[in-house]
Biopython code that builds the backbone (N, CA, C, O; Angstrom):
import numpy as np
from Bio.PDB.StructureBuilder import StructureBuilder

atoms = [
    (1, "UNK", "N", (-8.382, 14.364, 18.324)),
    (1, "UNK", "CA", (-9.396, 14.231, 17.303)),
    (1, "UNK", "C", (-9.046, 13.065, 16.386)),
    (1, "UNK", "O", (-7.890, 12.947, 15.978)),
    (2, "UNK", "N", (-10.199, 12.018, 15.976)),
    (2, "UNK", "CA", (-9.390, 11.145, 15.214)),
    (2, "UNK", "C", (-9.221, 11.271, 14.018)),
    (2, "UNK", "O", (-8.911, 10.267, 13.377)),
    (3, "UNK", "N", (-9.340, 12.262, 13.495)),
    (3, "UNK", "CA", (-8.923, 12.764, 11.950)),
    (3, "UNK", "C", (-7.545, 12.525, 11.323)),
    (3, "UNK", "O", (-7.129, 12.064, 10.260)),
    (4, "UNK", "N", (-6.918, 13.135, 12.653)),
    (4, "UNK", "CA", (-5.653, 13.112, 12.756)),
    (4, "UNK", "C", (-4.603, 12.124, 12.778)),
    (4, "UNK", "O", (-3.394, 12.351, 12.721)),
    (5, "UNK", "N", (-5.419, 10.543, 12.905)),
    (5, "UNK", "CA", (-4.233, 9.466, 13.329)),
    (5, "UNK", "C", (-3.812, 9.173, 11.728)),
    (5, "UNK", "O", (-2.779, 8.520, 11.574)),
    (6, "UNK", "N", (-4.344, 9.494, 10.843)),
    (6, "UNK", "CA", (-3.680, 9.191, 9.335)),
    (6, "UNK", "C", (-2.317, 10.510, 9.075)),
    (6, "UNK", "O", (-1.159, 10.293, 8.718)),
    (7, "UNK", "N", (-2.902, 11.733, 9.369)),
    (7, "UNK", "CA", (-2.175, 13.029, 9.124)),
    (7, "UNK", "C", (-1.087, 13.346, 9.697)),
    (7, "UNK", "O", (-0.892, 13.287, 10.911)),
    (8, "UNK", "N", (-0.046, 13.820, 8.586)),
    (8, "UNK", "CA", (1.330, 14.158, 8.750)),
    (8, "UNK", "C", (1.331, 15.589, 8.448)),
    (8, "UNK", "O", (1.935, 15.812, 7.399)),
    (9, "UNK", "N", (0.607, 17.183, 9.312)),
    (9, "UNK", "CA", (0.330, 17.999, 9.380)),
    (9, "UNK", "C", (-0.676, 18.389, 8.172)),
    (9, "UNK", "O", (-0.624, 17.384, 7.463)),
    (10, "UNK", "N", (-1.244, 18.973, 7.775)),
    (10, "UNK", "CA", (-2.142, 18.972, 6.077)),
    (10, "UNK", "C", (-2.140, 17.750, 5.219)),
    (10, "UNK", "O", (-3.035, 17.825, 4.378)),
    (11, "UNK", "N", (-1.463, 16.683, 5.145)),
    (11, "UNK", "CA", (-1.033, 15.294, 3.901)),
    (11, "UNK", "C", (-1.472, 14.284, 4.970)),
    (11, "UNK", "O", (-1.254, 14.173, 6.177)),
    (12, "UNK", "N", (-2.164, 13.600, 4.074)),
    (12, "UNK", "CA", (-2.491, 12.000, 4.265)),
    (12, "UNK", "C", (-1.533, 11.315, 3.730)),
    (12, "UNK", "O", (-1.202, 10.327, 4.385)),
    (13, "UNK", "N", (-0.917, 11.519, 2.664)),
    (13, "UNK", "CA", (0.285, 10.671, 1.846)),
    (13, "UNK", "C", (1.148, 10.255, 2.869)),
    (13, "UNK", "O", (1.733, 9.239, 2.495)),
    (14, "UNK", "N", (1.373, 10.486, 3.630)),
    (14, "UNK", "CA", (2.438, 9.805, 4.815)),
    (14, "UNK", "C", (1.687, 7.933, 5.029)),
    (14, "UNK", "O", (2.259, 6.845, 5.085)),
    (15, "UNK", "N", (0.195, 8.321, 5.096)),
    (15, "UNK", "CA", (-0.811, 7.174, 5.704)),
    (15, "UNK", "C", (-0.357, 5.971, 4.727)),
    (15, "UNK", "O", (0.024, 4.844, 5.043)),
    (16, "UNK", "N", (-0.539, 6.658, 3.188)),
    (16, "UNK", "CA", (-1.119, 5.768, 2.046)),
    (16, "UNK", "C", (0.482, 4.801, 2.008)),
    (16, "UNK", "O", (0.660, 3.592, 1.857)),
    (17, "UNK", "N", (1.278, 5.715, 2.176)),
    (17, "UNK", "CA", (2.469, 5.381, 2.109)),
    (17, "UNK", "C", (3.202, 4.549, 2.774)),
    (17, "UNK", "O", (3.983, 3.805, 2.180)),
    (18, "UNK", "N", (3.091, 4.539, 3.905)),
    (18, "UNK", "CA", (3.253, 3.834, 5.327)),
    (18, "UNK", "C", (2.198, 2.408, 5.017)),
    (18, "UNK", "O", (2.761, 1.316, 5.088)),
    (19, "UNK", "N", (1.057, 2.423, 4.760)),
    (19, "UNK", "CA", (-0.036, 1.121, 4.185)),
    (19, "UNK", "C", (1.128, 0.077, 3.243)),
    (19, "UNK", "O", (1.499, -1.076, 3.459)),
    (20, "UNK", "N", (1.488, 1.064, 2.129)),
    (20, "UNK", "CA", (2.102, 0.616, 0.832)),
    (20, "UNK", "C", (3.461, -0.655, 1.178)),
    (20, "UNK", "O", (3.428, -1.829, 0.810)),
    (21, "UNK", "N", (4.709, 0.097, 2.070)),
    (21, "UNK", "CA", (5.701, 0.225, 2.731)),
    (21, "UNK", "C", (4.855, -1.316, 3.819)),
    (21, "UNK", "O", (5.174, -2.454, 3.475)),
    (22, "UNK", "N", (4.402, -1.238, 4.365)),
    (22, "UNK", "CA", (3.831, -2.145, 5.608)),
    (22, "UNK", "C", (3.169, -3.702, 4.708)),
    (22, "UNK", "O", (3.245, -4.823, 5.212)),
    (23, "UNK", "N", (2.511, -3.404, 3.241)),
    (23, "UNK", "CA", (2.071, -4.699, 2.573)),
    (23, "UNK", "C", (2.843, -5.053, 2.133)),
    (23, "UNK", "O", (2.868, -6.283, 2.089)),
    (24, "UNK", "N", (3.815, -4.443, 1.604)),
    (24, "UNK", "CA", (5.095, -5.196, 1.138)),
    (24, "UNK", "C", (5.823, -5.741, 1.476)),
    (24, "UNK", "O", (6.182, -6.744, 0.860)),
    (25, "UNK", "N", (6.526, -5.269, 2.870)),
    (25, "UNK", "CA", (6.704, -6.095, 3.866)),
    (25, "UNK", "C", (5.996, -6.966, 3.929)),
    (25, "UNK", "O", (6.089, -7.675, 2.928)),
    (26, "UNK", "N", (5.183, -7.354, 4.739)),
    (26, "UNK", "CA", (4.284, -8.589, 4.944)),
    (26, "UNK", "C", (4.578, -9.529, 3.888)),
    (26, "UNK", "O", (5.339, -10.485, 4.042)),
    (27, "UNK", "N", (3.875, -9.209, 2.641)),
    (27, "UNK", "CA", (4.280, -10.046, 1.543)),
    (27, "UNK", "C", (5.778, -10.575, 1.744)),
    (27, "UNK", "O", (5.992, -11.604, 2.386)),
    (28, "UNK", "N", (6.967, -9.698, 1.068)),
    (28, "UNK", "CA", (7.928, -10.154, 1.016)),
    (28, "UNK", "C", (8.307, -11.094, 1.740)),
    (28, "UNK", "O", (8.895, -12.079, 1.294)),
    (29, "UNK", "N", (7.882, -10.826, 3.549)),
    (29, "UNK", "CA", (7.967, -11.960, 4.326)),
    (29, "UNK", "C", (7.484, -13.326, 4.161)),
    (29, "UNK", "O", (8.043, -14.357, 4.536)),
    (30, "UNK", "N", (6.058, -13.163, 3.378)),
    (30, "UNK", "CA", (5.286, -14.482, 3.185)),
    (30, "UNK", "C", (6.145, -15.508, 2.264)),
    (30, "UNK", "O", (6.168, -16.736, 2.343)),
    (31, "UNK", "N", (6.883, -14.608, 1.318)),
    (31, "UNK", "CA", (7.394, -15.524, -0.057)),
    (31, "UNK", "C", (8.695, -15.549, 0.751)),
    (31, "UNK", "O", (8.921, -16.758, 0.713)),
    (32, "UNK", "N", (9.860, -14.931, 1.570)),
    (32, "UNK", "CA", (10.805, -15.660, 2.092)),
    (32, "UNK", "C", (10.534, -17.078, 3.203)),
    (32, "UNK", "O", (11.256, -18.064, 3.348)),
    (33, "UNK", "N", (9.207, -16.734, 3.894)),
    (33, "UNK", "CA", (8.790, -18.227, 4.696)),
    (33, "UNK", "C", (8.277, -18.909, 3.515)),
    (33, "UNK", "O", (7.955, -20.002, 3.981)),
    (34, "UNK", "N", (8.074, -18.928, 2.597)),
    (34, "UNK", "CA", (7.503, -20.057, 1.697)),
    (34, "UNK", "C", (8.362, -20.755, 1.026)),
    (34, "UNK", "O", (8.522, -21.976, 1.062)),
    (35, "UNK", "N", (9.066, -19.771, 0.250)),
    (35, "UNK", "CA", (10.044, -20.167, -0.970)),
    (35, "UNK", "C", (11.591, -20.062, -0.259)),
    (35, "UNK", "O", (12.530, -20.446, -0.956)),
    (36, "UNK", "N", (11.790, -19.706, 0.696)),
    (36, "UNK", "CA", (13.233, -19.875, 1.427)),
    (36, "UNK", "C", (13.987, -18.857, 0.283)),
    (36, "UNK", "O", (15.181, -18.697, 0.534)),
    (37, "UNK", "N", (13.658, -18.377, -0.530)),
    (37, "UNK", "CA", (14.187, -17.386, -1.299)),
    (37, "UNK", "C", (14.094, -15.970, -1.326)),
    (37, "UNK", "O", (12.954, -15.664, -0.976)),
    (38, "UNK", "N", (14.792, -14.951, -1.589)),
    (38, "UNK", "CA", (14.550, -13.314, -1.436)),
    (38, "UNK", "C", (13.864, -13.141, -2.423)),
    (38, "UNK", "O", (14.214, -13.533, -3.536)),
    (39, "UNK", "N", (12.805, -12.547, -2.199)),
    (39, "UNK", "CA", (11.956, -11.880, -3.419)),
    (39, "UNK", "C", (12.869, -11.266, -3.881)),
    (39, "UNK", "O", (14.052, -11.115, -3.579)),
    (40, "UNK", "N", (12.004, -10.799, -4.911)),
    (40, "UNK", "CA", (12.558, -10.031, -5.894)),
    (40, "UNK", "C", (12.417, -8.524, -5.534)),
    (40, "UNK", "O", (11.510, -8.105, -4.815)),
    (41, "UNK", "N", (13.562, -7.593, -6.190)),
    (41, "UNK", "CA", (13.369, -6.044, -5.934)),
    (41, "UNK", "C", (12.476, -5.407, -6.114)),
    (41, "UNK", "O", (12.866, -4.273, -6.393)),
    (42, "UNK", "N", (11.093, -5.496, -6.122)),
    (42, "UNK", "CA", (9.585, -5.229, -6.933)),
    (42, "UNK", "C", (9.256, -4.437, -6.043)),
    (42, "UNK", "O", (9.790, -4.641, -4.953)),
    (43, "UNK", "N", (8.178, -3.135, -6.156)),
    (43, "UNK", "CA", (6.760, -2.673, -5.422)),
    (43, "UNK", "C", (6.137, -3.334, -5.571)),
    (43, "UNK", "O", (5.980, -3.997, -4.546)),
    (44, "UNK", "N", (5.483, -3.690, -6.450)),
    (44, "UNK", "CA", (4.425, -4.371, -7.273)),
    (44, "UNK", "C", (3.708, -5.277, -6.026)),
    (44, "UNK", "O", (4.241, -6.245, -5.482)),
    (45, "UNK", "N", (2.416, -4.743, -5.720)),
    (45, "UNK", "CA", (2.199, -5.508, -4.794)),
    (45, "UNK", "C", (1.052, -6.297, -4.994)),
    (45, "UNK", "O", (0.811, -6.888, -3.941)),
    (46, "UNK", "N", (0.373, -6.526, -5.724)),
    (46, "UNK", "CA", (-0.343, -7.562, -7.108)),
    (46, "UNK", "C", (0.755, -8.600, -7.439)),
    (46, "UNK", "O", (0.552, -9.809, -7.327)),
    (47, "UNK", "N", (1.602, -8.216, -7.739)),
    (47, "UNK", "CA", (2.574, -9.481, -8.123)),
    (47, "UNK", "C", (3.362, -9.887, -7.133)),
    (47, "UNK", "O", (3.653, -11.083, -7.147)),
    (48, "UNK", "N", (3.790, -9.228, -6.278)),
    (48, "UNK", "CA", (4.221, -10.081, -4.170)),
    (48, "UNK", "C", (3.433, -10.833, -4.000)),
    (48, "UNK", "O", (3.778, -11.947, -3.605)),
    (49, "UNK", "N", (2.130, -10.556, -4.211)),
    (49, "UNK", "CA", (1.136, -11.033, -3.593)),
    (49, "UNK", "C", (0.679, -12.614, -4.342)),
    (49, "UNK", "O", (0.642, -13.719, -3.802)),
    (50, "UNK", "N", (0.339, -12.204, -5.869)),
    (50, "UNK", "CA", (1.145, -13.849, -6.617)),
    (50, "UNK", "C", (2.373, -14.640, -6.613)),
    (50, "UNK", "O", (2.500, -15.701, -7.224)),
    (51, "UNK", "N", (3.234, -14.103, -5.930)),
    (51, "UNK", "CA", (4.570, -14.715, -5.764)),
    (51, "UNK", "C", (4.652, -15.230, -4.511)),
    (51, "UNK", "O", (5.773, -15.651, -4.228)),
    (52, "UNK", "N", (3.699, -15.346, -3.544)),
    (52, "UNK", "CA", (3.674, -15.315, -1.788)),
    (52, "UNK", "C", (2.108, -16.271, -2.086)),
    (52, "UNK", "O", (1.248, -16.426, -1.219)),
    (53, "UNK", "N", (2.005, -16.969, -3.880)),
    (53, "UNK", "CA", (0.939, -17.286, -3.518)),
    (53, "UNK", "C", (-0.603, -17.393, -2.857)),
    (53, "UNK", "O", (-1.297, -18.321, -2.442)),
    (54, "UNK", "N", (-0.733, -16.190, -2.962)),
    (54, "UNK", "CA", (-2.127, -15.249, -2.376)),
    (54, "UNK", "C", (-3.126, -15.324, -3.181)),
    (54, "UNK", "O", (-3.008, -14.956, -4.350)),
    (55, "UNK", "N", (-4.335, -15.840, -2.665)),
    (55, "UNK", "CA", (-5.448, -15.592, -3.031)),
    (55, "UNK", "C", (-5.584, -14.153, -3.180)),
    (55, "UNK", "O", (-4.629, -13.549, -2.690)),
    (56, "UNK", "N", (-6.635, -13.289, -3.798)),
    (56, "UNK", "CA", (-6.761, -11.982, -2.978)),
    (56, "UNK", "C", (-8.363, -12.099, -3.481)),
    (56, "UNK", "O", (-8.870, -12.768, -4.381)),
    (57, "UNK", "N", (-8.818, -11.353, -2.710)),
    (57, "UNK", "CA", (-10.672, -10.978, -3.403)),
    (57, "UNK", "C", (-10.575, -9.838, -4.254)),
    (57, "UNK", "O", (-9.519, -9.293, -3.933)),
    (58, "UNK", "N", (-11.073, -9.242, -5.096)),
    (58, "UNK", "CA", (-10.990, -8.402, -5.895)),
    (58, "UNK", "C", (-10.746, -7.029, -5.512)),
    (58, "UNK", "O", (-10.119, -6.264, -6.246)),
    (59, "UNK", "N", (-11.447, -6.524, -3.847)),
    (59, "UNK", "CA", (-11.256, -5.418, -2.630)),
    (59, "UNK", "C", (-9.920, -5.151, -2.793)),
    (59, "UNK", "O", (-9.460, -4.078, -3.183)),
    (60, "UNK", "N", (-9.163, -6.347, -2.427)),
    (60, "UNK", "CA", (-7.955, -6.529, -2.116)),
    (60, "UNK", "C", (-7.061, -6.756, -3.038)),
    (60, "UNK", "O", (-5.910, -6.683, -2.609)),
    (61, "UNK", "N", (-7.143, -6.953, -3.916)),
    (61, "UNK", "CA", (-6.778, -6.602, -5.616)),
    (61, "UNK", "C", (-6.333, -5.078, -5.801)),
    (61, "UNK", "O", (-5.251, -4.495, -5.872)),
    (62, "UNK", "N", (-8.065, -4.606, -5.856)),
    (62, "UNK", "CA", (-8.190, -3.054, -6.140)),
    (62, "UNK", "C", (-7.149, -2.320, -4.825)),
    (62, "UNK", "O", (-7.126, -1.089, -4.816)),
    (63, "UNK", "N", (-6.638, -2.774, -4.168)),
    (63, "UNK", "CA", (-6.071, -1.985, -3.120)),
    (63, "UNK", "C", (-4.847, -2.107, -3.288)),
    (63, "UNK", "O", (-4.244, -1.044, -3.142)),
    (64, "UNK", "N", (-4.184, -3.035, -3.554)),
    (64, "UNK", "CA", (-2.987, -3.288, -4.019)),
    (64, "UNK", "C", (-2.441, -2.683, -5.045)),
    (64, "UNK", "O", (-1.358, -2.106, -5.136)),
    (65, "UNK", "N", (-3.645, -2.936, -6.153)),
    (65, "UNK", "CA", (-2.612, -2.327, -7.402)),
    (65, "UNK", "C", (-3.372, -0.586, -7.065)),
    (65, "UNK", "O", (-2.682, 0.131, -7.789)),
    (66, "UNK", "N", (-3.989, -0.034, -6.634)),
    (66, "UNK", "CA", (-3.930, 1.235, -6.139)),
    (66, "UNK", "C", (-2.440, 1.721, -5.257)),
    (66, "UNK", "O", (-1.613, 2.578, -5.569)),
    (67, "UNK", "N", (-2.473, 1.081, -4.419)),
    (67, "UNK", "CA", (-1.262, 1.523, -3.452)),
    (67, "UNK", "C", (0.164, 1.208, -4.416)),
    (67, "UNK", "O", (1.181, 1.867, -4.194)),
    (68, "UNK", "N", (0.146, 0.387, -5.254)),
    (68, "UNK", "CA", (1.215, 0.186, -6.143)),
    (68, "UNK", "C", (1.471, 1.403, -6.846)),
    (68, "UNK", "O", (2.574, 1.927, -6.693)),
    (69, "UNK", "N", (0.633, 1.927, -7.585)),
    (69, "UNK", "CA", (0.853, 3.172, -8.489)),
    (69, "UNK", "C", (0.961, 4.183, -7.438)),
    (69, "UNK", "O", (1.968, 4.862, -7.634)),
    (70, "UNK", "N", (0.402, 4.493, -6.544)),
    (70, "UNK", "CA", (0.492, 6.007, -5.878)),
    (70, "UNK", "C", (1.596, 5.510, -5.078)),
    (70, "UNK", "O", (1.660, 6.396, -4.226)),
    (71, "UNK", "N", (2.612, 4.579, -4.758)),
    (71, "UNK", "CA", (3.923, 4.445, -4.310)),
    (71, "UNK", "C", (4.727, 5.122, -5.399)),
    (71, "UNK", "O", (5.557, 5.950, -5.021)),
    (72, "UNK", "N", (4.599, 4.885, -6.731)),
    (72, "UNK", "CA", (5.515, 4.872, -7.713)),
    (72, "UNK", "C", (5.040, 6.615, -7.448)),
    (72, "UNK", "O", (6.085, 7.242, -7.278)),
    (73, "UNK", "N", (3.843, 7.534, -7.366)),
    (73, "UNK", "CA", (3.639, 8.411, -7.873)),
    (73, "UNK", "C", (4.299, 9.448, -6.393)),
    (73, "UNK", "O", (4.753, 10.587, -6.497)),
    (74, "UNK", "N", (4.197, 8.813, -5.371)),
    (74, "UNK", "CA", (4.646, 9.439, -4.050)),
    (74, "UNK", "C", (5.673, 10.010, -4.057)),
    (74, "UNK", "O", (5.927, 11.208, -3.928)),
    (75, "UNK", "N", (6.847, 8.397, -4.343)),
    (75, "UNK", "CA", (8.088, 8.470, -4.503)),
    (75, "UNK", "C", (9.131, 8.975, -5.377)),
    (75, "UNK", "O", (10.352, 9.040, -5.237)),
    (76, "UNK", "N", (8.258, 9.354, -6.417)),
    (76, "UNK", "CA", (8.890, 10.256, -7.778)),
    (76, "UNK", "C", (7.919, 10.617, -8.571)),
    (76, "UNK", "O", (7.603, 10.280, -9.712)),
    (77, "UNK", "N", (7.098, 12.020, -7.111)),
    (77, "UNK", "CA", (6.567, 12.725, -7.984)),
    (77, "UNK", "C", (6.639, 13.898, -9.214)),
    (77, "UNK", "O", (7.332, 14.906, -9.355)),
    (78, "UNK", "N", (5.732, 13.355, -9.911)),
    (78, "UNK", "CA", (6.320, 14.445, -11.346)),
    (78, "UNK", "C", (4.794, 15.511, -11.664)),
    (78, "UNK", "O", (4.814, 16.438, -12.474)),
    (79, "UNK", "N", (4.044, 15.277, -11.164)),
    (79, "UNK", "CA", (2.912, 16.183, -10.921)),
    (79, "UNK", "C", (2.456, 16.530, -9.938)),
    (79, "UNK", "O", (1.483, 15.829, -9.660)),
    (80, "UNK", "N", (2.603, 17.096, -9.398)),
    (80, "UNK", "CA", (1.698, 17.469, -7.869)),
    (80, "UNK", "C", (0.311, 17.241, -8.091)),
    (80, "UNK", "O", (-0.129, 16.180, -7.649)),
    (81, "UNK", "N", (-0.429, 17.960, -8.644)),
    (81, "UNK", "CA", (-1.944, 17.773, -8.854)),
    (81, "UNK", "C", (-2.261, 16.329, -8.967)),
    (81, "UNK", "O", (-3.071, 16.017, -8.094)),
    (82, "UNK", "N", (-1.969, 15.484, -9.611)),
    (82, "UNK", "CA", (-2.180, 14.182, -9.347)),
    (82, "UNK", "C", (-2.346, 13.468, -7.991)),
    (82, "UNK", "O", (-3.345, 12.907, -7.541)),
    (83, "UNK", "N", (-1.304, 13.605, -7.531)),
    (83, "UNK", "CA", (-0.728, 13.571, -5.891)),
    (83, "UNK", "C", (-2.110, 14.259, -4.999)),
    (83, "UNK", "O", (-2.671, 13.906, -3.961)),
    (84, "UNK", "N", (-2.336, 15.414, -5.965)),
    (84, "UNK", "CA", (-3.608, 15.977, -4.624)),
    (84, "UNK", "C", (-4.855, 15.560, -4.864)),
    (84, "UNK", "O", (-5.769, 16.120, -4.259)),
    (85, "UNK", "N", (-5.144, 14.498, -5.791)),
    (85, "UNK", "CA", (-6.118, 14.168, -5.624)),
    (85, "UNK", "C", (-6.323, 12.479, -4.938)),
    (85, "UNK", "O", (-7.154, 11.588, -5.118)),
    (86, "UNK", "N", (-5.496, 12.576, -4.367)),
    (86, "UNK", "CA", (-5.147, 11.041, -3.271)),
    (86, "UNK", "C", (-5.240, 12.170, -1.908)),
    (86, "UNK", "O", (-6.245, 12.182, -1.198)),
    (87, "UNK", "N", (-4.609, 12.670, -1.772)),
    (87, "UNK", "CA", (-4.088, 13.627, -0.701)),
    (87, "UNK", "C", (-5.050, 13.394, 0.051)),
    (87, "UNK", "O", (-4.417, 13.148, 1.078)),
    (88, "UNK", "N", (-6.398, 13.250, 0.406)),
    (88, "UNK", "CA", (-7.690, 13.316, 1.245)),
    (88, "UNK", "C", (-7.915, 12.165, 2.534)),
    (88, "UNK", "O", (-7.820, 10.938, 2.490)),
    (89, "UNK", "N", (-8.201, 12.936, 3.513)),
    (89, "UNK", "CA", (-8.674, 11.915, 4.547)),
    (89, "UNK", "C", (-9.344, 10.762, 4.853)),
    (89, "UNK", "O", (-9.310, 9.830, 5.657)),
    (90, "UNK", "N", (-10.175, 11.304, 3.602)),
    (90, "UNK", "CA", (-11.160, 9.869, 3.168)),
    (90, "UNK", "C", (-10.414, 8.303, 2.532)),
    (90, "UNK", "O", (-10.595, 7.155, 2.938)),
    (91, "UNK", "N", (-9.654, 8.745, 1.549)),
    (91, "UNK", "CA", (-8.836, 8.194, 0.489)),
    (91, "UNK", "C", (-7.781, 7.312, 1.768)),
    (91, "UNK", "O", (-7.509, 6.112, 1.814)),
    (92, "UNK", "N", (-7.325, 8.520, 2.786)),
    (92, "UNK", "CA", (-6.045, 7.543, 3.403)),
    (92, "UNK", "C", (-7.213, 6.779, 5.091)),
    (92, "UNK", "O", (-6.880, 5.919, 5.907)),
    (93, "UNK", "N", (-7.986, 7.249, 5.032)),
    (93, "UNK", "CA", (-8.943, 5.802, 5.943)),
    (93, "UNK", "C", (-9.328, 5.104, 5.343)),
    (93, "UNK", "O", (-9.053, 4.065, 5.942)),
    (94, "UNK", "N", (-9.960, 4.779, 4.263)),
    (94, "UNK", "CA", (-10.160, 3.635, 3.458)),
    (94, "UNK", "C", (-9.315, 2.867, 3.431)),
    (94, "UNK", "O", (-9.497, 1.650, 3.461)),
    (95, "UNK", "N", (-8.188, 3.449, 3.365)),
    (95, "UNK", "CA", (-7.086, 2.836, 3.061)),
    (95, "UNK", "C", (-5.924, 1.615, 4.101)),
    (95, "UNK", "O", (-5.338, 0.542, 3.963)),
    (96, "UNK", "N", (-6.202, 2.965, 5.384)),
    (96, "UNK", "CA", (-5.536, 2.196, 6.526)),
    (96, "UNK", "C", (-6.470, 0.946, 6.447)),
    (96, "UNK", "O", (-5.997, -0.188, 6.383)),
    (97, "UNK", "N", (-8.006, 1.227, 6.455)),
    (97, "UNK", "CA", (-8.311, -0.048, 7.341)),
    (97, "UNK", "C", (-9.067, -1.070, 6.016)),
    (97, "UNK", "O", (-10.128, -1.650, 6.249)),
    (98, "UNK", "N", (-8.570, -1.158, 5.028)),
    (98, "UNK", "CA", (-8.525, -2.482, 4.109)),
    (98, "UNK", "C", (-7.324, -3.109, 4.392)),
    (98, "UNK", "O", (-7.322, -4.333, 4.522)),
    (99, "UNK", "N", (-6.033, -2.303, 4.539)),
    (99, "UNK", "CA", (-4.502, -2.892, 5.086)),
    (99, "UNK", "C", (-4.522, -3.398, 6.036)),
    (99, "UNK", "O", (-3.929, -4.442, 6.307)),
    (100, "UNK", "N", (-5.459, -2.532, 6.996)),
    (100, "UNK", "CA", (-5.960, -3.069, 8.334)),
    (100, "UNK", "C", (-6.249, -5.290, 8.308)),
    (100, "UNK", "O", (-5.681, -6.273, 8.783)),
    (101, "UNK", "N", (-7.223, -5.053, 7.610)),
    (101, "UNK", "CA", (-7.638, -6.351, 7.083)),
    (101, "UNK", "C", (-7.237, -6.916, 6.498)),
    (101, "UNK", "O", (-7.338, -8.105, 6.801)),
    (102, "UNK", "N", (-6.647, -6.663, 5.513)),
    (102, "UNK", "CA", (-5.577, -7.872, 5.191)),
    (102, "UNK", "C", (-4.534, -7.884, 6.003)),
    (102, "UNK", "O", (-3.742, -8.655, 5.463)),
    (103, "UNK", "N", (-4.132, -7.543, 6.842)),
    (103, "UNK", "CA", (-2.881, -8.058, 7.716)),
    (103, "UNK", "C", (-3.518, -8.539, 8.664)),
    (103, "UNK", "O", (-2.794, -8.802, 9.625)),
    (104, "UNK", "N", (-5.516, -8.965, 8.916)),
    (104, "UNK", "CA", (-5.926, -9.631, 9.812)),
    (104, "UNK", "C", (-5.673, -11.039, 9.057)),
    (104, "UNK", "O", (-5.959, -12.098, 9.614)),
]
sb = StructureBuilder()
sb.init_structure("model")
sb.init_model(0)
sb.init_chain("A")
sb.init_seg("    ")
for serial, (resi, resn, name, xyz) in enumerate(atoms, 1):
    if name == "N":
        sb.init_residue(resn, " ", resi, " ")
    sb.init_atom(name, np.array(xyz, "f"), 0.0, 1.0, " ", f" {name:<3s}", serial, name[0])
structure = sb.get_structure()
């Protein structure tokens, strides 16, 4: 069923997370082929993304600094309820396939 290719049994957060984890990469890579230098220790993927010299369209803006905060909120969560309102199938397909596109 394809419901399932985001889902890590009941949680999408595996998806959003794995997106997050996968742009940063990319980025980081862009600014070590550019600048011959190691980025910096950052999530921040709004500011990788100015540091790797990136245009972005505003889509791709809004997706970034989304996946930026729900990294910070994933990785040291301090509310659950917050967390469950990302949690949704909808939330983590949107999601794969804007990442989708920008890594086209």
């Amino acid at each position: 069923m394809r419901r399932n290719h985001c889902a890590v049994g009941d949680s999408f957060l595996h998806c959003q997370l794995g997106c997050q984890q996968a742009l940063e990469k990319l980025l980081k890579g862009i600014i070590v082929a550019t600048t011959r230098q190691m980025p910096l220790r950052v999530h921040n993927l709004v500011r990788l993304a100015a540091l790797a010299g990136l245009t972005l369209y505003a889509e791709q803006e809004k997706l970034l600094s989304q996946l930026s905060l729900q990294y910070v909120e994933l990785r040291y969560p301090d509310e659950l309820e917050a967390i469950g309102e990302i949690n949704r199938f909808e939330t983590a397909e949107l999601c794969l396939q804007q990442t989708q596109e920008i890594f086209r």
